[in-house]
N, C-alpha and C positions, 0 to 999 in steps of 0.2 A: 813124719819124715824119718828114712833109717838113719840110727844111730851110727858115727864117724863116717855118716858121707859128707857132700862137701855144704846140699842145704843146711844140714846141722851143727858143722862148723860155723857158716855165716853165721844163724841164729844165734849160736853163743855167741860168739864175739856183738854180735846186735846187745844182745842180756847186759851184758857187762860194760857196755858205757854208763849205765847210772852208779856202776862202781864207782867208793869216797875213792879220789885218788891217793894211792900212799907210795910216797917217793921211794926210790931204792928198790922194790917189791920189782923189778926188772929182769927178763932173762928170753932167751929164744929157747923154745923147749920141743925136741923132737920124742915123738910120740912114735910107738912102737906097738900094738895092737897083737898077739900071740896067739892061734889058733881062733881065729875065726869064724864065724859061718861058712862050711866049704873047708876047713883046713887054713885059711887063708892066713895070709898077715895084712893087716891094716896100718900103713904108717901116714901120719901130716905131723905138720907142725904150726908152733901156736908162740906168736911174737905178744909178751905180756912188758907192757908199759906200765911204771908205775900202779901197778892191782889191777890193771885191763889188759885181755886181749885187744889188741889191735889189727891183729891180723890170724886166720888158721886157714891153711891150706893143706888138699890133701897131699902129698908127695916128704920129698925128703927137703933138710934146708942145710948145705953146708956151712951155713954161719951160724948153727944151734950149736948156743953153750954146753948141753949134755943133751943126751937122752934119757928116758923115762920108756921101759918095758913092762908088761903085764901081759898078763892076758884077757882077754876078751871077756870072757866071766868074771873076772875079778874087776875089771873097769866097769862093766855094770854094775855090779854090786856096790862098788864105792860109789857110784853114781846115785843109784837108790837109796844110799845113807845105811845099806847093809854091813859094807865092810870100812873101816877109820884106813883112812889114808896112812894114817901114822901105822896104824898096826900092823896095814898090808909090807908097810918099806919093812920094820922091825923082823917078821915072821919071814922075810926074803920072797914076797910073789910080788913087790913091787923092785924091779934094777935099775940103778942110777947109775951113769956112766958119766964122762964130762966134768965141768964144773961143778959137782954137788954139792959145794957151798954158796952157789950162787941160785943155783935149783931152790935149796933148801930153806932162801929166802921168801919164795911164792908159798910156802908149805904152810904158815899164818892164816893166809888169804880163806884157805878152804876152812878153817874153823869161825868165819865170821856169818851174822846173821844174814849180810845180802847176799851172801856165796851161798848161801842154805837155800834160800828163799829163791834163787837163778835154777839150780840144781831142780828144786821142786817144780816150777813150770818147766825147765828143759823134759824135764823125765816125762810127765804129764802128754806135751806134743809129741815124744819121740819112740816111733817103732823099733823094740831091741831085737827082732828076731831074726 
């Protein structure tokens, strides 16, 4: 499946119901995709309940607490366990607009074993090119 279509959104959100639940860990997050395959921009968004997605679709969500911009190379990369999510925000290829202190509470999530172990079968099923 190509990576940030909408099968591989369902699939996430599928992965991450055996996420432990952790209250708070709450936010709507629009997602921003920068130079694409094609030039393109890729944008969805991704409703995370308590350390789960609940919902990601492709498009825009006027009720997203902030956005999250990258670009396409670097969201694979972070996805691959190439580039630290932390490093990318700090170095400026990852931009948070919005609430980024409400963002900034999912930010835990990714350095846990099940968020590793999701990351590793997503990447495994999914066509980057």
């Amino acid at each position: 499946m190509k990576y940030a279509s909408q099968e591989w959104l369902t699939r996430q959100t599928a992965l991450q119901q055996s996420f432990a639940v952790r209250p708070g860990a709450t936010a709507r997050v629009q997602y921003r995709l920068t130079n694409a395959p094609g030039g393109a921009e890729i944008r969805y968004y991704a409703d995370v309940r308590d350390g789960r997605a609940v919902e990601q679709q492709l498009g825009d969500d006027p009720a997203a607490d902030g956005t999250m911009t990258a670009s396409f190379g670097d969201s694979v990369a972070m996805l691959r366990g190439e580039l630290a999510p932390t490093t990318a925000f700090m170095e400026g290829r990852i931009k948070l607009a919005g609430d980024v202190a409400k963002l900034g509470k999912l930010m835990p999530l990714t350095q846990t074993a099940e968020y590793k172990r999701h990351l590793t079968q997503l990447c495994e099923e999914t066509d980057f090119s």
